[in-house]
N, C-alpha and C positions, 0 to 999 in steps of 0.2 A: 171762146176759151172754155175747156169744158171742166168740172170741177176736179180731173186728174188726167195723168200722163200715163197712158198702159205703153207698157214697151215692150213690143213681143217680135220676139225675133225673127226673121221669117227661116220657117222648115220646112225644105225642099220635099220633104216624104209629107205630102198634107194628109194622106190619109193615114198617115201616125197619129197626124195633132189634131184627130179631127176629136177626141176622148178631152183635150186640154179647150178647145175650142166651145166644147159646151159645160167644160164649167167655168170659162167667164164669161160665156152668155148669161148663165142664171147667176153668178157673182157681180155681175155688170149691171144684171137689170133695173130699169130706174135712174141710174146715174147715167151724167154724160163726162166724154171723156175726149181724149187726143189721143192718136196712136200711130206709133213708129214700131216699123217693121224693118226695114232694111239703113245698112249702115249710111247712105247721103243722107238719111230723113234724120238719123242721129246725130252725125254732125254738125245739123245744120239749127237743131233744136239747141233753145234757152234751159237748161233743165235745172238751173237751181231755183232754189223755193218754192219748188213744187211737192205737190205729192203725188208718187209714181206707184205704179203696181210693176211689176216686172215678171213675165213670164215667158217664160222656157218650157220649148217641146224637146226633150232629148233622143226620141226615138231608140231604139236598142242600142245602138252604140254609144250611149254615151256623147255624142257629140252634134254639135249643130253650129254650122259654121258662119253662119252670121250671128249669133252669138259672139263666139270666138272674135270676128271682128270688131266688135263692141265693143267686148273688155279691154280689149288691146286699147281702144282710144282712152278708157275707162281709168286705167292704169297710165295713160301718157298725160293726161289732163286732169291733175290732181286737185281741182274746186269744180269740177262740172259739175259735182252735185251737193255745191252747198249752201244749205238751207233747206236742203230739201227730206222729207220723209218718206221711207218704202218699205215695200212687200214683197213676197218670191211666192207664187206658184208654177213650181215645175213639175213636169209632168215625163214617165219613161216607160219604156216599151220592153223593161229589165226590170231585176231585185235589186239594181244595184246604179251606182252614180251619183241619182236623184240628191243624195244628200252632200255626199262629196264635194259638187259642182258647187251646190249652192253655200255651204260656208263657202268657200271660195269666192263665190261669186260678191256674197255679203262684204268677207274682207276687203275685196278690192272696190268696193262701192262706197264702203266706207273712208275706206281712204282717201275717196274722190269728195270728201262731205254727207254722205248718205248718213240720214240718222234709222235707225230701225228700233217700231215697239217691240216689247216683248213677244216671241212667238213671232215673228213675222215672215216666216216658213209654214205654205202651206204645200207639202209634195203628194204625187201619185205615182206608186210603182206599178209594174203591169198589175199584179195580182191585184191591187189595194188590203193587202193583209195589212199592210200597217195601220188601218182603218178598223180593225177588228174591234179594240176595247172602245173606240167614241161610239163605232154602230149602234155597239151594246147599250149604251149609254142612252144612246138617243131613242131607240129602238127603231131603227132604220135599218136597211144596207149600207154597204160599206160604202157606194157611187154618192147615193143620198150623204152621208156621212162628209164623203168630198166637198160635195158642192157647199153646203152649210157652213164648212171650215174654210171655205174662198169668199164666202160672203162676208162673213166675219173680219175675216183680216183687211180686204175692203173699208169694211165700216171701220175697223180700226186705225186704218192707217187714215181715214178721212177726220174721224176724233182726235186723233193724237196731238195732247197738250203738253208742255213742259210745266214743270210746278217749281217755280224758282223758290229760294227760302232764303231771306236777310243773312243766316249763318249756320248754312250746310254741316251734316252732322256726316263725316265719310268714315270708313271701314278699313285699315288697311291691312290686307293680311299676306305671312309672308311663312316661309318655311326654311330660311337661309343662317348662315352665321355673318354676325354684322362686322368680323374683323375682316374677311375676306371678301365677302357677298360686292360684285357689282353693280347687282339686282339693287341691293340697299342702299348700296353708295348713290346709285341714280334717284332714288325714292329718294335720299335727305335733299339733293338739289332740289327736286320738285316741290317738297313739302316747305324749302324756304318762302315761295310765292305762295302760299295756303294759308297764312296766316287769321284770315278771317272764318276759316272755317273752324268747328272743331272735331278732331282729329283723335281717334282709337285706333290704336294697334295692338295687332294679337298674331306674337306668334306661336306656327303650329310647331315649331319644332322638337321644343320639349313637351316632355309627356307623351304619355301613348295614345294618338290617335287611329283607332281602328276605323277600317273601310267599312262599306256597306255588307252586310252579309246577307243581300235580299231577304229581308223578312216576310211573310206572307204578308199579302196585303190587309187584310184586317187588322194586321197585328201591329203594323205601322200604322195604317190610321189611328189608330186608338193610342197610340203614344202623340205621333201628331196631334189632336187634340189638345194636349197638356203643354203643347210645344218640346215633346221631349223623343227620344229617342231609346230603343231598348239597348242599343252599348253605353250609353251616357259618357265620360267622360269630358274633354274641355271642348269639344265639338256642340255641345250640350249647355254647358252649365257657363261657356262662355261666347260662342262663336252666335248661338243661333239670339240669344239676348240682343246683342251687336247686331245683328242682321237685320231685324226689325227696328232697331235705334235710327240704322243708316240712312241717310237721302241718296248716299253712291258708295260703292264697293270699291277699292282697289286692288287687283291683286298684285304681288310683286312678284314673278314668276322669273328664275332663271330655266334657261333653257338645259334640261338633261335630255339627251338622246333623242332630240324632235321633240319632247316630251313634257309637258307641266310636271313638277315634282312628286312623287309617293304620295304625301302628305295632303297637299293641293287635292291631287285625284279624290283621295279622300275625303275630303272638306265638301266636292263637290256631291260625290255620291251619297255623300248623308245628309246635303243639303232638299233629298228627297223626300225625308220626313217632314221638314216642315212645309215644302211646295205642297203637301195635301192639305194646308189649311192657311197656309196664304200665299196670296202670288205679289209677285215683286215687278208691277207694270210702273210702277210709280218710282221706283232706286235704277238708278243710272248703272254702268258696270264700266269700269276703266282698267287697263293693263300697263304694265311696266314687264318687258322681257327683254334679259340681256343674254345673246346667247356667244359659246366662245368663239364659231364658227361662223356657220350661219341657222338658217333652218326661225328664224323668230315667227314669220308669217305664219310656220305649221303652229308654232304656239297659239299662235292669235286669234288661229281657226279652231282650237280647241274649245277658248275661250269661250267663243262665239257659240259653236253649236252647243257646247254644257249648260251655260248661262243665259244669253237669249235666246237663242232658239227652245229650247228646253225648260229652264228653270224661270223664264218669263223676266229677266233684270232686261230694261230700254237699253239699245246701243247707239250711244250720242255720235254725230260724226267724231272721225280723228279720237277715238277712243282708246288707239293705243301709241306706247312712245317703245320703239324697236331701235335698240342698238348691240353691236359688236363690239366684247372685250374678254380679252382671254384670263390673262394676269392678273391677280386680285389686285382690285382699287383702280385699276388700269385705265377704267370707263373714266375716271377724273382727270386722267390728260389727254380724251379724245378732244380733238380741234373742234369747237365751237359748241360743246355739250352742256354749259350753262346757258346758251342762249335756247337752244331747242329742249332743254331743263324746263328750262322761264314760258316758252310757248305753248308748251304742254299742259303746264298748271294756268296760265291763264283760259286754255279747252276748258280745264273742269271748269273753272270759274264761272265761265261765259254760260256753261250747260247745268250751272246748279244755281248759280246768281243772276244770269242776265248782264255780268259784265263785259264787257268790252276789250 
């Protein structure tokens, strides 16, 4: 048994993947591992409580169809992967997908149990211009740049600890009106089974909160420092205190137009200032989206690539609780919505206490 599970799908165009091929040779090297390539060998594998790497060649189009067979199981078998920890390096033969594919991919793995550290996205576009400001950084090329950031996520995902705490200090934040809001309605069920934690809510609805207005980057770092921000307001003088207080985030997000709300968006893009001087490997990140239709999933995948992939918060499995209510309040006569309430809050529980 080797000390991880690479799961690489097989790509009929090998000379696509032959770019993705060497960099988990030099990400690989040293470690020993198990690897599945084709859907019987998935099947037929144990894959919870492992820790898996998962990589994907997408070729130009966008697609690889053993892949595709995967998720498919992925999505039908909703504990194959629990207990277990992972990572994504995909790789594309375009400007485009790479990222796409992979929340996607995250969501639904997640769903299956997969927990993911922060950053657990490491991708390759043809150019590797995405690779341009680490290059810088390192003083490499952009391929060097690659490989460094597949190594790392390796080593990360083989570290990866949970840091349980006697009584969890979480974050909840929301942007809704609590006479109508579904969104909140569900958040009081959930919060009934919380009660050992302690619990901060803030919401963004009142007051003005402004979005990012890309500041030069010097000029954000240097507020960063102070933990502040050049628009200040309650993003500032309350949100980001809170953020450094937390063990886990929650956001309560209704669903507008596919979309996390104005204010949310906002919340996240200024949550840019402070990611320049601390990173949140260590705060959990959990979701509540009610939407009136459907469309939750595209929320979740919002979540996903703003906050872990990006903003470095860990994604516990079953991270999110997705439900359908049009009607205000409506969510409280869905059929059996205090039980999967109650399941939900014992997730955090289990992911910030160790309970059971």
């Amino acid at each position: 048994m080797g000390q991880f599970v690479l799961v690489n799908p097989l790509c009929s165009e090998t000379r696509k993947a032959q770019r993705l091929q060497s960099i988990l040779d030099a990400s690989l090297k040293g470690y020993s591992y198990d690897e599945i390539v084709t859907m019987e060998e998935f099947e037929k594998a144990d894959l919870r409580n492992k820790k898996i790497l998962f990589s994907i060649s997408l070729g130009e189009s966008g697609i690889n169809l053993e892949y595709y067979n995967m998720l498919k199981q992925i999505r039908l078998r909703r504990d194959c992967f629990e207990g277990s920890v992972g990572g994504v390096i995909i790789d594309g033969n375009s400007e485009l997908f790479t990222k796409s594919i992979s929340r996607e991919f995250v969501f639904s793995a997640n769903r299956s149990g997969c927990t993911f550290p922060g950053r657990p996205l490491v991708e390759g576009t043809r150019s590797l211009k995405n690779f341009n400001i680490r290059a810088q950084n390192l003083h490499m090329d952009n391929l060097g740049a690659y490989i460094v950031a597949g190594r790392q996520l390796v080593f990360n995902i083989l570290e990866y600890a949970e840091k349980k705490k006697e009584r969890p200090k979480i974050l909840m934040l929301h942007a809704s009106d609590r006479k109508t809001s579904n969104s909140l309605s569900l958040w009081e069920l959930v919060k009934e089974h919380l009660g050992c934690c302690d619990i901060q809510e803030i919401s963004l609805r009142n007051g003005k909160v402004l979005d990012c207005q890309g500041c030069p980057y010097e000029t954000c770092k240097h507020f960063a420092e102070e933990e502040k921000c050049f628009y200040g307001g309650p993003i500032v003088e309350e949100v980001y205190p809170a953020i450094l207080e937390s063990d886990a985030l929650v956001l309560v997000c209704p669903n507008y137009n596919d979309a996390v709300g104005a204010n949310i968006a906002a919340f996240i893009n200024r949550l840019t200032a402070l990611v320049m001087t601390h990173k949140f490997y260590d705060k959990s990140l959990f979701g509540i989206v009610v939407s009136g239709y459907s469309g939750g999933d595209i929320v979740a995948q919002q979540m996903i690539s703003a906050l872990n992939m990006n903003k470095t918060f860990r994604l516990p499995g079953h991270f999110a609780l997705l439900e359908t209510a049009n009607d205000p309040r409506s969510i409280l006569k869905s059929d059996g919505i205090e039980k999967r309430a109650q399941a939900f809050a014992e997730n955090i529980l289990k992911n910030l206490k160790g309970t059971e």
